[in-house]
Backbone as ProteinMPNN parsed JSONL, in Angstrom:
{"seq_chain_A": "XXXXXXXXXXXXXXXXXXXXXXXXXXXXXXXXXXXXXXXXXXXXXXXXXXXXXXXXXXXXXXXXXXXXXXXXXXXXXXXXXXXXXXXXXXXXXXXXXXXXXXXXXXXXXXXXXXXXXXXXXXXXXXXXXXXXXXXXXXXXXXXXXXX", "coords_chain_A": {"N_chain_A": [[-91.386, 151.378, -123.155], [-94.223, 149.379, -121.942], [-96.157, 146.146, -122.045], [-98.792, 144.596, -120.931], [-100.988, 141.913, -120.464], [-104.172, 142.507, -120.153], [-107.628, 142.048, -118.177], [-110.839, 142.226, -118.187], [-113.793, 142.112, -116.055], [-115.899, 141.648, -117.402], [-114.822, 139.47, -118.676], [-112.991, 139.868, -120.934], [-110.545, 139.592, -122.719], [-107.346, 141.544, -123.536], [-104.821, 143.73, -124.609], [-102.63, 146.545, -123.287], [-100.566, 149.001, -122.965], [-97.955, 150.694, -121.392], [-95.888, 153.302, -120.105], [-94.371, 152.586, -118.161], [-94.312, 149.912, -115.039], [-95.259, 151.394, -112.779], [-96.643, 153.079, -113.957], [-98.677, 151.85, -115.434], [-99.939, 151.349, -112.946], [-100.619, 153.556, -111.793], [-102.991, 154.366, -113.696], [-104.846, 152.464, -112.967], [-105.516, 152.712, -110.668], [-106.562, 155.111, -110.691], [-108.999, 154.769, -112.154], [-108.805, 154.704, -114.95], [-108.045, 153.24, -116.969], [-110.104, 151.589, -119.574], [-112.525, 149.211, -120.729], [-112.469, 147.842, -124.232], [-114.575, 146.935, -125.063], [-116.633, 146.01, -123.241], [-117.14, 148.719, -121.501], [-116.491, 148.743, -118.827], [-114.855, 149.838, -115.676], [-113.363, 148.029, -114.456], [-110.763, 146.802, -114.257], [-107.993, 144.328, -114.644], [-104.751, 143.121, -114.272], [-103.24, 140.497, -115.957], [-101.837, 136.929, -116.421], [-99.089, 136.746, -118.369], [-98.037, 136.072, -121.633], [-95.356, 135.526, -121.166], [-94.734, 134.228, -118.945], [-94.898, 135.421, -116.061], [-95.95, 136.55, -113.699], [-97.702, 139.436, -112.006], [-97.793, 140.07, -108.235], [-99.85, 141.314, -107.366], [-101.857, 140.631, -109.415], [-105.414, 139.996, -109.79], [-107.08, 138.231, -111.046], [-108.128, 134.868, -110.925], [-106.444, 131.948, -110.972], [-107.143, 129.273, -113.571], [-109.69, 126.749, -112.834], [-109.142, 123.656, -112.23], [-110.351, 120.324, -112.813], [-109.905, 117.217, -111.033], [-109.077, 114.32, -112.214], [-111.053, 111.276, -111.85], [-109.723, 108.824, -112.564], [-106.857, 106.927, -111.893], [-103.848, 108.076, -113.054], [-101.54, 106.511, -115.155], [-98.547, 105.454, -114.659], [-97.133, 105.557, -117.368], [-98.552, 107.008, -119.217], [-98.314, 109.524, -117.355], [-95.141, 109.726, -117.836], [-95.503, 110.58, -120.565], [-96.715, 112.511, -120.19], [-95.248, 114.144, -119.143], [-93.112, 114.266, -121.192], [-94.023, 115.452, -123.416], [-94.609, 117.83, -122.228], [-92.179, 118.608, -121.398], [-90.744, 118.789, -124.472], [-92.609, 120.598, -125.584], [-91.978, 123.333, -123.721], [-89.008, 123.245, -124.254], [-89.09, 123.546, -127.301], [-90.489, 126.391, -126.706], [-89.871, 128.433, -125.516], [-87.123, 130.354, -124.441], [-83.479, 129.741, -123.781], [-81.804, 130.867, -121.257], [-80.151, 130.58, -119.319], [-78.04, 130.625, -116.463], [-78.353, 133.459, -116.776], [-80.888, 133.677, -116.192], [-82.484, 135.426, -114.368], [-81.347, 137.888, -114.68], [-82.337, 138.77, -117.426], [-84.781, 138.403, -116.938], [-85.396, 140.65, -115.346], [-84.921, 142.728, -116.814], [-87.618, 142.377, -119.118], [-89.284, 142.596, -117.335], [-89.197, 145.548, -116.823], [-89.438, 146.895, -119.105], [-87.37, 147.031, -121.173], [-86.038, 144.949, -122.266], [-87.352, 143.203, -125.229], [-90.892, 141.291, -124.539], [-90.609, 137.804, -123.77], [-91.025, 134.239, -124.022], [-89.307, 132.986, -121.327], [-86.723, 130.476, -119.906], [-84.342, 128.918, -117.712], [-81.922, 128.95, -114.741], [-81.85, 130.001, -111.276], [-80.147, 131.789, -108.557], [-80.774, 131.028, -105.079], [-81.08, 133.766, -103.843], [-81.417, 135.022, -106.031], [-83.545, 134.744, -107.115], [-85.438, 135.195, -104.739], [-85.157, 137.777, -104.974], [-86.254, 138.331, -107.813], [-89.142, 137.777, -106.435], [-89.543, 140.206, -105.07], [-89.07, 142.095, -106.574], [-91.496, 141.457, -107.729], [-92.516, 139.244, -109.552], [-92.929, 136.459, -110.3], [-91.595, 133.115, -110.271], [-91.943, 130.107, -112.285], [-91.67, 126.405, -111.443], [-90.252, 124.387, -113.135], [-89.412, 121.129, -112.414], [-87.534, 119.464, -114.66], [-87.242, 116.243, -116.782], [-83.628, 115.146, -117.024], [-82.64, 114.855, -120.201], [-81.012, 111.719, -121.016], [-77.245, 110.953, -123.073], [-78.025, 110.212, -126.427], [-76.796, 106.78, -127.43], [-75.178, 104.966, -130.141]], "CA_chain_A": [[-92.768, 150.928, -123.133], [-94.345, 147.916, -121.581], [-97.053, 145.602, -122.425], [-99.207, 144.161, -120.111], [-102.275, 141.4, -120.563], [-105.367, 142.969, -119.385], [-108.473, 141.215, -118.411], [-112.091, 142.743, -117.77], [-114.713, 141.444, -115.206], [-117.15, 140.657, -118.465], [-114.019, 138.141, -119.556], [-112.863, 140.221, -122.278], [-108.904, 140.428, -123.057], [-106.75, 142.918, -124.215], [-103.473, 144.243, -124.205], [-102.56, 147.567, -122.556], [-99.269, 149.485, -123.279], [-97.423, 151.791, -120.566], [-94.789, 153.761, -120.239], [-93.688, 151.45, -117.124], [-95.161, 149.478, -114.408], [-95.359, 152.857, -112.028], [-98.09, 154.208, -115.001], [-100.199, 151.094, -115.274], [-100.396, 151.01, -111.509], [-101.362, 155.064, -111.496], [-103.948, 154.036, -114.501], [-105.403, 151.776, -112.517], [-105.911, 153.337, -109.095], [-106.942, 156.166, -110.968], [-109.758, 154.133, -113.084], [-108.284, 155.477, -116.474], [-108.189, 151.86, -117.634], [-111.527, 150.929, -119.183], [-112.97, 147.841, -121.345], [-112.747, 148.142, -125.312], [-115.882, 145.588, -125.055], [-118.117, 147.058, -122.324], [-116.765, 150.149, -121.11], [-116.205, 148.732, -117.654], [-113.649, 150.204, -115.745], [-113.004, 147.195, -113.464], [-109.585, 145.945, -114.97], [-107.004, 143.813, -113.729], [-103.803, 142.534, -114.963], [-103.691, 138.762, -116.454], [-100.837, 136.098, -116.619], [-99.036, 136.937, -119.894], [-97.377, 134.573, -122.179], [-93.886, 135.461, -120.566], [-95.111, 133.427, -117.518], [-94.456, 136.058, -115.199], [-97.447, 137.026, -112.649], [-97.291, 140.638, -110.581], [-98.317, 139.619, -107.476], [-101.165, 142.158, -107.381], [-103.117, 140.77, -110.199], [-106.394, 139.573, -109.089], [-107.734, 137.385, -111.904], [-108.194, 133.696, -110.625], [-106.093, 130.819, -112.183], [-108.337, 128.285, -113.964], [-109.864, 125.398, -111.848], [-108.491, 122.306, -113.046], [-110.882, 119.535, -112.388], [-109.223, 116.013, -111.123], [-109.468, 112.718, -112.718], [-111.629, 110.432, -111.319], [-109.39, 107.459, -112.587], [-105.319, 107.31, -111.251], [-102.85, 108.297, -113.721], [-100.82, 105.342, -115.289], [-96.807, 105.966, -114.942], [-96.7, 105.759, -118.972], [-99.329, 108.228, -119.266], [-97.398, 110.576, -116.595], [-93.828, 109.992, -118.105], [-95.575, 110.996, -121.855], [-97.32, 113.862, -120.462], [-93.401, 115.144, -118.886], [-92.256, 114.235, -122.196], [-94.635, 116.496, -124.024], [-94.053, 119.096, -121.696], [-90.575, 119.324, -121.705], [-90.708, 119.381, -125.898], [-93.092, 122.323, -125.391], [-90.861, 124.287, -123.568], [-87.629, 122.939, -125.04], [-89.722, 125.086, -128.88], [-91.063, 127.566, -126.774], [-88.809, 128.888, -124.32], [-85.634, 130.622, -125.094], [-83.1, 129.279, -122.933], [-80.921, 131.798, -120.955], [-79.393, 129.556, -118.229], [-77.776, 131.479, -115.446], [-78.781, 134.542, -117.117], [-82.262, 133.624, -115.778], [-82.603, 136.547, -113.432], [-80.886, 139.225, -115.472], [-83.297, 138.467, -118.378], [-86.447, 138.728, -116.482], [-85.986, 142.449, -115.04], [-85.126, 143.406, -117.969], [-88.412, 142.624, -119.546], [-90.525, 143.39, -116.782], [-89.219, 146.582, -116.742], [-89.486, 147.107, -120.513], [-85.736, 146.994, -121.423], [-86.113, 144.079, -123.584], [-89.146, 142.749, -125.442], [-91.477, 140.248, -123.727], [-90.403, 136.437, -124.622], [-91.031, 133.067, -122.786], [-87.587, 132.5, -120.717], [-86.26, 129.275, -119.214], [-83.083, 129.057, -117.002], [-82.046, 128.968, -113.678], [-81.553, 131.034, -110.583], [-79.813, 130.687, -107.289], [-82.566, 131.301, -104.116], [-81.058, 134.899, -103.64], [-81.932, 135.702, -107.276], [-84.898, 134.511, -106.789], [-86.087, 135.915, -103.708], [-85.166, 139.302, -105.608], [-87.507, 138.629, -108.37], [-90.538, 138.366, -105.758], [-89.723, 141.539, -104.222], [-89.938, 142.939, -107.639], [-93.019, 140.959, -108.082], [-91.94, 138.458, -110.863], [-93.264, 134.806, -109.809], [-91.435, 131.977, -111.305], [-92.934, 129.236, -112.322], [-90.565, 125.868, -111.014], [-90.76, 122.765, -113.011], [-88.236, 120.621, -112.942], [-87.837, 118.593, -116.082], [-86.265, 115.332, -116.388], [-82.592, 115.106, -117.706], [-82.312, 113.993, -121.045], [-79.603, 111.028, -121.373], [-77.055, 110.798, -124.322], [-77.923, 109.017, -127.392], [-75.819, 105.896, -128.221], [-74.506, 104.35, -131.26]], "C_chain_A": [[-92.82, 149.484, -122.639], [-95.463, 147.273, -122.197], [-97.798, 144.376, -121.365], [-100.729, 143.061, -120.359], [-102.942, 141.777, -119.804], [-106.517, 142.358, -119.448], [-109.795, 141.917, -117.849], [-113.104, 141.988, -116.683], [-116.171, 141.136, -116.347], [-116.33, 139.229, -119.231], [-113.547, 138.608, -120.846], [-111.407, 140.615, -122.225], [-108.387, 141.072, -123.939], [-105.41, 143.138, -123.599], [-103.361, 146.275, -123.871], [-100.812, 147.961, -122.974], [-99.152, 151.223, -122.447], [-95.995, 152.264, -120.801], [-93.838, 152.587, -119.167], [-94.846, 151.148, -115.889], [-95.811, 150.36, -113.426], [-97.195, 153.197, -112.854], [-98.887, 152.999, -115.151], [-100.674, 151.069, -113.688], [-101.173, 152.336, -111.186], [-102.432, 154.425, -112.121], [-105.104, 153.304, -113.916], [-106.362, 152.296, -111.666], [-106.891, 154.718, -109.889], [-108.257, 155.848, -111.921], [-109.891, 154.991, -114.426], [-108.377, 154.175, -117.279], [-109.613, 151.103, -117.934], [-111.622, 149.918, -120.749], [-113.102, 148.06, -122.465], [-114.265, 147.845, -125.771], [-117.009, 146.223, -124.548], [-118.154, 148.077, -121.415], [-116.337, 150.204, -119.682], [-114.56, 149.631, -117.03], [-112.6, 148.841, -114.187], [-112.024, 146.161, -114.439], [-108.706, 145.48, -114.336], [-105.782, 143.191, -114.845], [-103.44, 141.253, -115.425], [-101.817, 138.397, -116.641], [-100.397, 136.61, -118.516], [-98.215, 135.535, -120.115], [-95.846, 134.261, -122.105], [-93.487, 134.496, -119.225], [-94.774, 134.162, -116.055], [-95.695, 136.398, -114.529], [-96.912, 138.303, -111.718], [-98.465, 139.91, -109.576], [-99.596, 140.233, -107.103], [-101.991, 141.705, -108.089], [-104.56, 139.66, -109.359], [-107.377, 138.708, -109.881], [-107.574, 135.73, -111.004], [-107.669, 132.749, -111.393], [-107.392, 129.792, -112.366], [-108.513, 127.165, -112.543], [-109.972, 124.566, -112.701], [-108.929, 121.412, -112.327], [-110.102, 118.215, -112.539], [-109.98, 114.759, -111.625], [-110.147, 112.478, -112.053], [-110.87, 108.888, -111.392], [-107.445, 107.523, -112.133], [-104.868, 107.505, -112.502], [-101.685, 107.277, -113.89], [-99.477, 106.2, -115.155], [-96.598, 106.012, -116.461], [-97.486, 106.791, -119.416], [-98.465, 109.299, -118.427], [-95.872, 110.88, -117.631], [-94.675, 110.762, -119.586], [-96.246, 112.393, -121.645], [-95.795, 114.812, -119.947], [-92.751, 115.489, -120.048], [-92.562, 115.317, -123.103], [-94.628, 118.179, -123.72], [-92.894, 120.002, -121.774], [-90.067, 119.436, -123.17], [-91.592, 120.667, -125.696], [-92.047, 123.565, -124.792], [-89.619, 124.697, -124.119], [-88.078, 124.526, -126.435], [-90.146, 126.211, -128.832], [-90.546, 128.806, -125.932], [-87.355, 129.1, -124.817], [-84.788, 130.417, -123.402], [-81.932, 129.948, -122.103], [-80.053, 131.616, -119.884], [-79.318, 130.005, -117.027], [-78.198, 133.264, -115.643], [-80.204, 134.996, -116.741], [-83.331, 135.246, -115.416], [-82.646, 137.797, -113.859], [-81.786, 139.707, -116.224], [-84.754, 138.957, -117.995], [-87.041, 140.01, -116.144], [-85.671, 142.844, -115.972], [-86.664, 143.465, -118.874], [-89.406, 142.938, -118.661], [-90.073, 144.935, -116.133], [-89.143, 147.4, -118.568], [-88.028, 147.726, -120.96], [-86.021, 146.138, -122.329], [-87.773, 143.625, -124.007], [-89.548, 141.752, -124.431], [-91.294, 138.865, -124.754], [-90.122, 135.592, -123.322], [-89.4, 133.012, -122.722], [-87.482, 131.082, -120.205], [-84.752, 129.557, -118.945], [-83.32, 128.818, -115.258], [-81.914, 130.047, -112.851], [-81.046, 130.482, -109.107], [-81.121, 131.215, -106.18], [-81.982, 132.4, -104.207], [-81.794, 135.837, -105.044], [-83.32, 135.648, -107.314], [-86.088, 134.74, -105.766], [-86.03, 137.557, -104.472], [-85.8, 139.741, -106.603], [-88.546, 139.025, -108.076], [-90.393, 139.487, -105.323], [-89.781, 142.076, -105.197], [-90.852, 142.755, -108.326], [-93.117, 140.312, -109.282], [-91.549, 136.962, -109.655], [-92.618, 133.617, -111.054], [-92.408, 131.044, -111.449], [-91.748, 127.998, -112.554], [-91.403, 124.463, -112.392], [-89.617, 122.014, -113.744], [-88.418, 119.446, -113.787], [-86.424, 117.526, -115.784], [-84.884, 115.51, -117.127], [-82.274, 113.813, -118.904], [-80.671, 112.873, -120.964], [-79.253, 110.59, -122.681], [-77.504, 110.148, -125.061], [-76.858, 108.208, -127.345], [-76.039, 105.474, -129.373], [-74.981, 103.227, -130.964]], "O_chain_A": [[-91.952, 148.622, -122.768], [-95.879, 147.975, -123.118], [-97.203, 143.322, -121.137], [-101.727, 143.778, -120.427], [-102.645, 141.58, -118.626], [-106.822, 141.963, -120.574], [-109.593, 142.208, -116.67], [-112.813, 140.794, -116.749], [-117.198, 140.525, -116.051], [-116.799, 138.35, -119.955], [-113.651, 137.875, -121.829], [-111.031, 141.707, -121.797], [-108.864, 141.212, -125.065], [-105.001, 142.844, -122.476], [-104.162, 147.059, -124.379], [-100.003, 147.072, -123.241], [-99.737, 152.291, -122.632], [-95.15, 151.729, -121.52], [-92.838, 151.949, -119.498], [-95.886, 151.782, -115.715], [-96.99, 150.096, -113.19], [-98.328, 153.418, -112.429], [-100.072, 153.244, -114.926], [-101.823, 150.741, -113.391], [-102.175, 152.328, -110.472], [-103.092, 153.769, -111.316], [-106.244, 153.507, -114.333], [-107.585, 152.355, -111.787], [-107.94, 155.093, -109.365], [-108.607, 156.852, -112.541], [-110.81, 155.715, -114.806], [-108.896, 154.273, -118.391], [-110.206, 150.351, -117.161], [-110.81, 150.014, -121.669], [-114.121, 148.749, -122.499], [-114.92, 148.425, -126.637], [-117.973, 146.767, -125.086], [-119.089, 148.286, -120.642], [-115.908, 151.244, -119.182], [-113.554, 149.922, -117.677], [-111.645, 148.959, -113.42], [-112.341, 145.166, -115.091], [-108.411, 146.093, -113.31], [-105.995, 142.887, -116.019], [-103.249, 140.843, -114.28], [-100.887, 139.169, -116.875], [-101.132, 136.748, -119.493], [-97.898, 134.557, -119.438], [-95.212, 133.334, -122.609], [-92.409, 134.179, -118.721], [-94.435, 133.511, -115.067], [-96.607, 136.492, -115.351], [-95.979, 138.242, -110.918], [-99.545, 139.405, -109.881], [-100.404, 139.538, -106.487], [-103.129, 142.081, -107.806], [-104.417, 138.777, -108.513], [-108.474, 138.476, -109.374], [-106.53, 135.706, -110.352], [-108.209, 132.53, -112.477], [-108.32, 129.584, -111.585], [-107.743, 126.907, -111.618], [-110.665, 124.578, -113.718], [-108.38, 121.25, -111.237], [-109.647, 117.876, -113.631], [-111.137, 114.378, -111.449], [-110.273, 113.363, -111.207], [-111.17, 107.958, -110.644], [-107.006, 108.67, -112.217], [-105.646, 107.001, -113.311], [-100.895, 107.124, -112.959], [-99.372, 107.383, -115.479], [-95.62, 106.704, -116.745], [-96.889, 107.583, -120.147], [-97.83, 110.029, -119.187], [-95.574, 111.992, -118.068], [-94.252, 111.918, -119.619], [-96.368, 113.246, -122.525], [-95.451, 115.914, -120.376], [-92.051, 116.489, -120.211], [-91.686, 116.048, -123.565], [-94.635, 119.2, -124.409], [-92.633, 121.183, -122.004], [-89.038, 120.094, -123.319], [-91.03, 121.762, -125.677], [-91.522, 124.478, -125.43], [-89.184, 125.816, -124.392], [-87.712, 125.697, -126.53], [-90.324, 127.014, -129.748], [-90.984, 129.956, -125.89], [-86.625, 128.3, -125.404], [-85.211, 130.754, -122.296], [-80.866, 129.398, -122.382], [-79.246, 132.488, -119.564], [-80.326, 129.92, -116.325], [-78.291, 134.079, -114.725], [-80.677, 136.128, -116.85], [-84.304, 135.81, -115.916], [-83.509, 138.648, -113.644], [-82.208, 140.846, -116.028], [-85.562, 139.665, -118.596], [-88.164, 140.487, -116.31], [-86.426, 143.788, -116.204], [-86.935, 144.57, -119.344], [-90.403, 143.528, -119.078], [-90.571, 145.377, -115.097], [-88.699, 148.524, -118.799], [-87.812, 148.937, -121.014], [-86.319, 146.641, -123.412], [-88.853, 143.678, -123.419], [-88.762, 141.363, -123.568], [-91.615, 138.751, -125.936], [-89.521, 135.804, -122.269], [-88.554, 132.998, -123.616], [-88.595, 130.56, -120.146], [-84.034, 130.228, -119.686], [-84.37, 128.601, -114.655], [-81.839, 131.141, -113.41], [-81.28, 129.397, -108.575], [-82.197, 131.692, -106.542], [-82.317, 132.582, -105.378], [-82.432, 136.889, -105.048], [-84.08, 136.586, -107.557], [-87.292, 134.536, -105.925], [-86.979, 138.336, -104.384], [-86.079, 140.93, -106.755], [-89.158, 139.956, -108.599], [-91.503, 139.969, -105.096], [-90.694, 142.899, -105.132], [-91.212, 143.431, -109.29], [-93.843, 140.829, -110.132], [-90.693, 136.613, -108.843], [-92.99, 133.368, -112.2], [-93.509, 131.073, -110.9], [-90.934, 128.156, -113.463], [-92.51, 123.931, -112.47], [-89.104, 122.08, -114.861], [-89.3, 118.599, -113.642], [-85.364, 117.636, -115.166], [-85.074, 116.226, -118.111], [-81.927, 112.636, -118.807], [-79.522, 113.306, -120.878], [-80.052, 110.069, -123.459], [-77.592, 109.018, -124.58], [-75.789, 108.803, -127.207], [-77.2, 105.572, -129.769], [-74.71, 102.241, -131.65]]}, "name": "protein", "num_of_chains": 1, "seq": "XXXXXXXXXXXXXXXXXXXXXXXXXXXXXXXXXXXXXXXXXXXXXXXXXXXXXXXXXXXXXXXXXXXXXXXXXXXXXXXXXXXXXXXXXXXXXXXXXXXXXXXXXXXXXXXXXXXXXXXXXXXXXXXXXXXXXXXXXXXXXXXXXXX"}
């Protein structure tokens, strides 16, 4: 089984559970997939909290309105810093295993859980063709504590 975030054209989410990505994609085409909310049957697939995107889904990322004032460098470095503790607590960290890890859950082999790691470009070109978008951000390298 898989699990998929589903999102409605009234804005109403929900989760969806297939046998595999094959059967939400029949479900779809086949408008079998309809709205707990308002019965629509205009559904699409949503960013889940694994950070993985099929390249098919058709929901719109947010629009993220810009400052009006520049961004201090101490403000920037504290928002990296915050970032990279978020991930660090929320992200299980699977290194080179990156790759391995990922088809496994988007083919429902393992559960769904935020990943972090790397990949080399071949691994990574082989995700998109199975439609599994990373998401790059390189974080700064902590240096040792001293004494």
């Amino acid at each position: 089984m898989i699990v998929f975030d589903l999102a409605c054209v009234c804005g109403y989410t929900f989760e969806g559970w297939f046998q595999d990505r094959g059967d939400f994609v029949s479900q779809q085409k086949a408008s079998l997939l309809v709205c707990p909310e308002c019965g629509s049957r205009d559904i699409r697939k949503i960013l889940s909290p694994t950070r993985f995107q099929s390249s098919n889904s058709a929901v719109p990322p947010p629009v993220i309105e810009r400052s009006s004032s520049p961004v201090s460098p101490a403000d920037a470095d504290k928002a990296l810093e915050t970032l990279q503790k978020f991930i660090e607590e929320n992200f299980e960290d699977v290194g080179a295993d990156l790759a391995k890890e990922s088809l496994k859950i988007h083919y429902g082999v393992a559960e769904p859980r935020n990943l972090r790691g790397v990949t080399t470009d071949s691994e990574e070109k082989k995700l998109q063709e199975e439609g599994i978008n990373l998401l790059k951000i390189p974080l700064p390298v902590k240096s040792p504590k001293t004494n």
